[in-house]
C-alpha positions in Angstrom: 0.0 0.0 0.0 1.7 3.7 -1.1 1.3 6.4 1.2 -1.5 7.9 -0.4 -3.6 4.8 -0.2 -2.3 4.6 3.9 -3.5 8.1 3.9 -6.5 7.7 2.6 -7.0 4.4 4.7 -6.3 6.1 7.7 -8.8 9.0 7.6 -11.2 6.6 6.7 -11.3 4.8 9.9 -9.8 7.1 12.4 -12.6 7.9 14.9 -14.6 11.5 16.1 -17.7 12.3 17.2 -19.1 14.9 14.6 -17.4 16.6 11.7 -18.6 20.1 11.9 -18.6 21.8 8.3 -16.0 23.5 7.2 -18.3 25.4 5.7 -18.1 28.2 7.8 -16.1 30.2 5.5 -15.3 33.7 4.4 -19.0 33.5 2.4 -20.8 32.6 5.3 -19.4 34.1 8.4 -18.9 37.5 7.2 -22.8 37.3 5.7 -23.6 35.9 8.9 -21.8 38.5 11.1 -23.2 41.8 9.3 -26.7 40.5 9.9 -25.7 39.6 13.2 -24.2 43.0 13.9 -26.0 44.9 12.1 -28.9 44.4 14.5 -27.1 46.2 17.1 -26.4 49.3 15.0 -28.2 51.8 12.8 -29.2 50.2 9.4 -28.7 53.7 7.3 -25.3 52.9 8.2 -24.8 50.5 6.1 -27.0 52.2 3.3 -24.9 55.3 3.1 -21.2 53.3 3.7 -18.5 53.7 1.1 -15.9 51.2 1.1 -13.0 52.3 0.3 -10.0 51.1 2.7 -10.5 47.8 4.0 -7.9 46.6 6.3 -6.0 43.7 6.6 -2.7 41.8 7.3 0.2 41.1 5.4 0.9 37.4 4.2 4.4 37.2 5.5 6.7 34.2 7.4 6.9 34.4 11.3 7.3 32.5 14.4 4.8 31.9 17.1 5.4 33.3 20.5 5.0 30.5 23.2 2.6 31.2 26.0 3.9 29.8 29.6 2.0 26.9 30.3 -0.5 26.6 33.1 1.1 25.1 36.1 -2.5 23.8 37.1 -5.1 22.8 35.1 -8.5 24.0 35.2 -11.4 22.3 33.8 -14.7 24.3 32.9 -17.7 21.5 33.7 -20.0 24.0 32.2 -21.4 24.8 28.9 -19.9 27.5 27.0 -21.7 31.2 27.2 -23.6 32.2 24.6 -22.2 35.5 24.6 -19.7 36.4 22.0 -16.6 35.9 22.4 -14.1 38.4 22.9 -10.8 36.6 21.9 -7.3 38.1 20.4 -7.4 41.5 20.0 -7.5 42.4 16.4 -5.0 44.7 15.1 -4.8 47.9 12.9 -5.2 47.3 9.7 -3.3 49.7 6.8 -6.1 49.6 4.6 -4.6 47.8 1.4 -2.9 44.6 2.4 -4.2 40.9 2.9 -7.2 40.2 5.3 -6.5 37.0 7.0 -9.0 34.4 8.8 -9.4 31.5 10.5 -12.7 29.7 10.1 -13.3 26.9 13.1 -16.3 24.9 13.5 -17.0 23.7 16.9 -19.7 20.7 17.7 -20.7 21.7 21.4 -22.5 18.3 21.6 -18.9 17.7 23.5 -20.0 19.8 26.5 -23.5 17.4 26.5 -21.3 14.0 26.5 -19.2 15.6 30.0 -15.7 15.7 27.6 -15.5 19.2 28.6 -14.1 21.9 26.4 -14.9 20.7 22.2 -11.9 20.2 19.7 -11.8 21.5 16.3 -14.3 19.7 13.9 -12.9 22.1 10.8 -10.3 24.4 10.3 -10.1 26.8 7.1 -7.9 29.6 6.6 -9.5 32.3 4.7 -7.2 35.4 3.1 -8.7 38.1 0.6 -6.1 40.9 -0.7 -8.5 43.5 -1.8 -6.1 45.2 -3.9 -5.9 42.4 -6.3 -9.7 41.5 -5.3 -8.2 38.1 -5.1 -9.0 35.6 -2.2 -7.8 31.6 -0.9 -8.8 29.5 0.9 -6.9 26.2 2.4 -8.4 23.0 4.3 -6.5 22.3 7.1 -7.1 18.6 8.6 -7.9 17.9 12.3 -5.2 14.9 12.7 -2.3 16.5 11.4 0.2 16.4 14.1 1.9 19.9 15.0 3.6 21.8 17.8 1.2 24.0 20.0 2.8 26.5 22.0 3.6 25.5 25.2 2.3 22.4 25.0 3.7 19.3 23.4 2.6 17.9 19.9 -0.9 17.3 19.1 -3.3 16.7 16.8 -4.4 20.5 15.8 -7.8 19.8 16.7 -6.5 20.2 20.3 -4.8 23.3 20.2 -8.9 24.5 20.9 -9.7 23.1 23.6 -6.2 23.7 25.3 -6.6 26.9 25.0 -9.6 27.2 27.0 -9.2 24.1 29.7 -6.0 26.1 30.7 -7.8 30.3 30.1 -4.8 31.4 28.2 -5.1 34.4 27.1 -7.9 34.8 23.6 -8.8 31.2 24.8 -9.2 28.7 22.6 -9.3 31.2 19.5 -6.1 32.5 20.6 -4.4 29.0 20.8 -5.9 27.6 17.6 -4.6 30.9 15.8 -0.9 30.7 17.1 -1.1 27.1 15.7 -2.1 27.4 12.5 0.7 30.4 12.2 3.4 28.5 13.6 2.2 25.5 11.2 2.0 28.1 7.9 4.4 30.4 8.8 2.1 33.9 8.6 0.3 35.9 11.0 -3.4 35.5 11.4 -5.3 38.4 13.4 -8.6 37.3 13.1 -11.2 33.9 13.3 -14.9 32.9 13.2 -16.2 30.1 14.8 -19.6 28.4 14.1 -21.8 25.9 15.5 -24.2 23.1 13.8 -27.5 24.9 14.0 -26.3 27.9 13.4 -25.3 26.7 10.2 -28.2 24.8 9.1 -30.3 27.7 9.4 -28.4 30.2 7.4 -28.6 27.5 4.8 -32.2 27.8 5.1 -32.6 31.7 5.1 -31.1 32.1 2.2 -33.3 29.3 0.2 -30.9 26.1 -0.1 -27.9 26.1 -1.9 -27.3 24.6 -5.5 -25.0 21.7 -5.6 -23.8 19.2 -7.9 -23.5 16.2 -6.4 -20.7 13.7 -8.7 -21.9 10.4 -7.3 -24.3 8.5 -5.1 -23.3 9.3 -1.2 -25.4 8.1 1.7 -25.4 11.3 4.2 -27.0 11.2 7.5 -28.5 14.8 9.0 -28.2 15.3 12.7 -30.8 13.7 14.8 -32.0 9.7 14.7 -32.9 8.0 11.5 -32.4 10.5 9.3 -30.1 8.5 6.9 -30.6 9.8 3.3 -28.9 9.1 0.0 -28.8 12.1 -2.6 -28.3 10.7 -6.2 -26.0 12.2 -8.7 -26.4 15.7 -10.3 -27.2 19.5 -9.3 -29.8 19.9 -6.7 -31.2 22.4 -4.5 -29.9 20.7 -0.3 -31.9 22.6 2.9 -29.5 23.2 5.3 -29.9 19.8 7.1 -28.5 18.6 3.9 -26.0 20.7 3.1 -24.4 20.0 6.7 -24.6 16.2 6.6 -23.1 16.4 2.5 -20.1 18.3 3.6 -19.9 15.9 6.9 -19.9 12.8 5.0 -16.4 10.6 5.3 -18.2 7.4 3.5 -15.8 7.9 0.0 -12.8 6.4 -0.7 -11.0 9.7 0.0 -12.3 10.3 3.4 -11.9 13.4 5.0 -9.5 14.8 1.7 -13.0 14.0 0.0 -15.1 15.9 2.8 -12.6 18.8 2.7 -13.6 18.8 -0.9 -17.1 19.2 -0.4 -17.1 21.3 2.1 -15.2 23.7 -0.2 -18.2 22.8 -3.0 -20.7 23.7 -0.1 -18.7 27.3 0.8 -19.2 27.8 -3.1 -22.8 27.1 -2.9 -23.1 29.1 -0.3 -21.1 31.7 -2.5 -23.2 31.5 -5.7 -26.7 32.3 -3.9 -25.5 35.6 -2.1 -24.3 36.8 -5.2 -26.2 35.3 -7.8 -29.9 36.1 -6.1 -27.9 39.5 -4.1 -29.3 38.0 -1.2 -27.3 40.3 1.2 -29.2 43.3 1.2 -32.0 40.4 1.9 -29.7 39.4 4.9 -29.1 42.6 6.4 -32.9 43.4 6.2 -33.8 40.7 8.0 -31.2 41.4 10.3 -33.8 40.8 13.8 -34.5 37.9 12.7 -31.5 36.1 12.0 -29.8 37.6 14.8 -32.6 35.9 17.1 -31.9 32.7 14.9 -28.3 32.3 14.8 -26.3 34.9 16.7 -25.5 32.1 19.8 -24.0 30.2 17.5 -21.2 32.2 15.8 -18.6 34.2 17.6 -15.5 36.0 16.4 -13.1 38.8 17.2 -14.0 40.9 13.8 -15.8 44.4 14.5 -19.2 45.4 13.4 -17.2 47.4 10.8 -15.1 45.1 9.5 -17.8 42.3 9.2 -19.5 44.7 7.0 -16.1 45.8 5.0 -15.5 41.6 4.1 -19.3 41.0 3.1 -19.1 43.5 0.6 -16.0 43.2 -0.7 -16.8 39.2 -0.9 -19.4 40.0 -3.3 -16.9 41.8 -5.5 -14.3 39.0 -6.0 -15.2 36.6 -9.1 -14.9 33.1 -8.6 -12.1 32.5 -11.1 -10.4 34.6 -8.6 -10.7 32.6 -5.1 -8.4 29.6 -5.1 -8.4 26.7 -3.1 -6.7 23.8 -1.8 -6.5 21.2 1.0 -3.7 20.1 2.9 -3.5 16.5 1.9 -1.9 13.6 0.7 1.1 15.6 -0.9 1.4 17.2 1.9 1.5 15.0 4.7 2.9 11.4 5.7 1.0 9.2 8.0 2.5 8.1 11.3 1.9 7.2 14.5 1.5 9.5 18.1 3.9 8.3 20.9 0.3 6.7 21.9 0.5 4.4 19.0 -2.7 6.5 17.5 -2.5 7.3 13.3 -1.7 11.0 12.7 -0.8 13.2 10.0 3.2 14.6 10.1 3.2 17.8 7.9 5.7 18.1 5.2 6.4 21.5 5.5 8.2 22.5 2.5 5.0 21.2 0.5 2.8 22.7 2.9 4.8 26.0 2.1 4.2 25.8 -1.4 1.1 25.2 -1.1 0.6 27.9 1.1 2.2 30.2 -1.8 0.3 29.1 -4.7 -3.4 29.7 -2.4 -2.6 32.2 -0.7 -0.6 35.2 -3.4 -2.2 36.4 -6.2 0.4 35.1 -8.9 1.2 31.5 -7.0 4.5 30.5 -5.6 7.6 30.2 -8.6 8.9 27.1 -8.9 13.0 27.0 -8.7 12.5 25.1 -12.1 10.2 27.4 -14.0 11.8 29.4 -16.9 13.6 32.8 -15.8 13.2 32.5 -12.4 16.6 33.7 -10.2 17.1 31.3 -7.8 19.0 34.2 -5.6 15.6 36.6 -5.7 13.5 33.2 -4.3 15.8 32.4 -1.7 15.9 35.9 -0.4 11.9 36.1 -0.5 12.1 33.3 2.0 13.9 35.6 4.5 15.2 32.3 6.1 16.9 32.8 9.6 20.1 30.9 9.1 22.6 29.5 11.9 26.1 28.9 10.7 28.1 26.1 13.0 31.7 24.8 12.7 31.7 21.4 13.2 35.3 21.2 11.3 37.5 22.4 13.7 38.9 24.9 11.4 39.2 28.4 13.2 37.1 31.2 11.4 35.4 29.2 9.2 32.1 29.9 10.3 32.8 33.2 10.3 34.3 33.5 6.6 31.1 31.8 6.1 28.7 34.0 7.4 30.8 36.6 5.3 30.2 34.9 1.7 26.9 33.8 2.6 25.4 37.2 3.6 27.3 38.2 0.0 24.5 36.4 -1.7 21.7 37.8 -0.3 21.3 35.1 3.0 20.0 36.1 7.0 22.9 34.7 9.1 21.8 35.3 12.4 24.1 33.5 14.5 27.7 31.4 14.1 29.5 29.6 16.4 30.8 25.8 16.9 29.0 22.8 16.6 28.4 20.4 19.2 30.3 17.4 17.6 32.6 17.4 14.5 31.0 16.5 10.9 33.3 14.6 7.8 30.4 16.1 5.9 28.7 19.3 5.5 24.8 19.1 6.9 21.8 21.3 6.7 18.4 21.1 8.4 15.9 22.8 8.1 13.1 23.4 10.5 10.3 25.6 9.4 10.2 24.4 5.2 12.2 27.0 3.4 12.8 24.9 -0.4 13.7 27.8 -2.2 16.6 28.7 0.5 17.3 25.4 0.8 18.0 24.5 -2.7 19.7 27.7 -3.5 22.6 26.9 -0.6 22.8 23.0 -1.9 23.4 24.3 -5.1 25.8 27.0 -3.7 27.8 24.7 -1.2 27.8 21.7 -3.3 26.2 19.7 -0.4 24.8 16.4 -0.9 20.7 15.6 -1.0 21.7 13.1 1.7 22.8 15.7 4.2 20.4 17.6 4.1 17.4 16.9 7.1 13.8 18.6 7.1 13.1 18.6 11.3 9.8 20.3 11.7 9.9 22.9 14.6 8.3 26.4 14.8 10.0 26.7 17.6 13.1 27.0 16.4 15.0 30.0 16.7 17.2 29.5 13.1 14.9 28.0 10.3 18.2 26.4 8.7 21.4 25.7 10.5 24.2 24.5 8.3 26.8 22.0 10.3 29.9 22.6 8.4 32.2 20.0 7.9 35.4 18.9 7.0 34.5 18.5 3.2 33.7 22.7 3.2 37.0 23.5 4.7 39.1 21.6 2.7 36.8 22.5 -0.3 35.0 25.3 -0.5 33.8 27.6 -3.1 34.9 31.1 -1.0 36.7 33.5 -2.6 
């Protein structure tokens, strides 16, 4: 069996209690969240409002600070508040760079069953650059296995429900958002978060959405008995239906397959806003879906910036929104130090992946005609430790020297802990561009080379010189 089939095999049989859509997207949260908001404020507001500098936050590689963990551990027996909650607190935006969200849906049916604090059903990173009116968004799966600040490695689903069994500060929110940036490598400032019902009936205010269903699936809508099988080709789903379509894992892709139709769903969702302009329908019947469904989403976005991302979603053509999924090419299955099947991210893939959804001309392959190799390793702005592990004195240092000649971040030289015969270089946070470009430059071999996933990390690469470079060495 290849990896893909072991992939496949795995999220086919790996066990949770409900998969909340990942449907709660860009389309439907910010929708959702002017009507919810817009209760609260004066509607000729929104009548007379211009748009014309909507924030947002640049797409750029970071670390993630790590929180101190707890020394005691506090568990919440109760159910979450229905209030909204208050979470990181946004930034400024500069009013032309990229808007980024992450979308979370949450089954509180966890609370019910005495588990305590709920994991992360769905995960979806939403960005929109409104300059470009270009938008991306990326599936992120709930077993891959990552580092969550100041915790060990866990599943991602967890990072959730860490955050708020232990009150950190922003909570869960704040947890699941330092996550996903440590995992992609850019800086997330806002999220939306969505429960079951509150879902099904925005499905349902707006009239159903259009879907074209490829094959025969057998879904099953929440409650008992309610198995269904929808039959091949476009129909109108309710929103009972479009929840259990996109929750469905009986395909021989599993959950890559559900990620898939939860994406079809978002675009459902998409196409009858803006074909039918059912948001001026949404924000007058603002009292009523704010009775309806305002318990059931939360998020850090103001009442102004809701509105700001509903209207400028309505402006971006579809051939403009990209999408993608985090999935077999980009992960490996293994095993957790419990013996349980999990995902281990392959972070240079997940990187380029991350280029190609989320910039408006895709990342540039090393390979592709006229690219300069130089230009992409220095758009990486890769933190590079240099280490002499060849006993020569100054190498490191002559190092650094040529190194930051062409273009590289050497933040730190100094010995290595144990002599090398051969040059090495790890790299920790997925940097292929700069990695390739310093193979190629330092004539080290593909088999010295190590990809060791940590966020963490102070350096991104550190290059263990050996005795090969110093006898050898391309310098001038």
């Amino acid at each position: 069996m290849d990896d893909t089939q072991k992939v496949n095999s795995h999220s086919k049989t790996s066990t949770t209690k409900w998969l909340l859509l990942g449907s709660l997207v860009f389309f439907v949260v910010v929708s959702s969240l002017t009507a919810v908001f817009v209760f609260r404020t004066v509607r000729a507001f929104i009548a007379s409002y211009d748009i014309t500098d909507l924030p947002g936050i640049v797409v750029k590689p970071g670390k993630t600070p790590t929180p101190g963990q707890a020394s005691e551990t506090v568990v919440n027996d109760n159910p979450p508040s229905v209030q909204p909650v208050v979470g990181p607190t946004p930034q400024p935006w500069d009013g032309a760079s990229r808007v980024n969200l992450l979308v979370m849906g949450l089954d509180y049916r966890d609370w019910e069953s005495g588990e305590g604090a709920p994991r992360t059903d769905t995960m979806i990173l939403l960005s929109v650059d409104p300059i470009s009116k270009t938008a991306g968004m990326l599936s992120i799966p709930r077993d891959l296995w990552v580092n969550i600040p100041g915790f060990e490695p866990n599943r991602i689903n967890t990072a959730y429900r860490l955050g708020e069994i232990y009150k950190l500060p922003g909570g869960g929110a704040g947890l699941a958002m330092k996550t996903v940036e440590g995992l992609l490598g850019l800086e997330i400032d806002f999220y939306a978060q969505i429960d079951f019902g509150a879902f099904e009936r925005f499905i349902d205010e707006i009239g159903g959405i259009k879907v074209d269903v490829p094959a025969k699936i057998k879904v099953d809508p929440l409650g008992d008995d309610n198995t269904r099988v929808l039959q091949p080709g476009v129909q109108v789903l309710p929103g009972n239906l479009a929840l259990a379509y996109a929750r469905a894992r009986n395909t021989e892709g599993a959950d890559f397959d559900r990620a898939q139709r939860q994406q079809q769903v978002i675009f459902g969702i998409r196409n009858r806003i803006v074909s039918s302009n059912a948001l001026p329908t949404l924000i007058g019947r603002a009292p009523v879906i704010y009775e309806e469904i305002s318990s059931g989403i939360h998020s850090n976005l103001t009442l102004e910036q809701a509105i700001k991302l509903a209207w400028l979603a309505q402006q971006i053509p579809e051939e403009n929104i990209k999408r993608g999924i985090i999935g077999t090419d980009q992960v490996t299955l293994n095993k957790s130090p419990e013996g349980d099947d999990v995902l281990k991210p392959r972070p240079e893939q997940i990187r380029l992946l991350r280029d190609e959804i989320f910039t408006a001309s895709g990342p540039v392959s090393p390979a592709a005609a006229n690219a300069d190799p130089q230009e992409l390793m220095k758009s990486e702005n890769a933190r590079i430790s240099v280490l002499n592990g060849a006993n020569t004195p100054g190498l490191a240092a002559r190092t650094q020297e040529f190194l930051t000649s062409e273009g590289a971040d050497i933040i730190e030289t100094g010995d290595a802990p144990e002599p090398h015969t051969y040059t090495t270089l790890i790299d920790y946070t997925g940097n292929p561009y700069t990695v390739k470009y310093l193979l190629d430059l330092m004539s080290i071999s593909s088999t010295r080379f190590y990809l060791r996933y940590d966020p963490t990390s102070q350096a991104d690469i550190v290059i263990l010189l050996g005795y090969d470079w110093a006898n050898n060495n391309s310098m001038p």
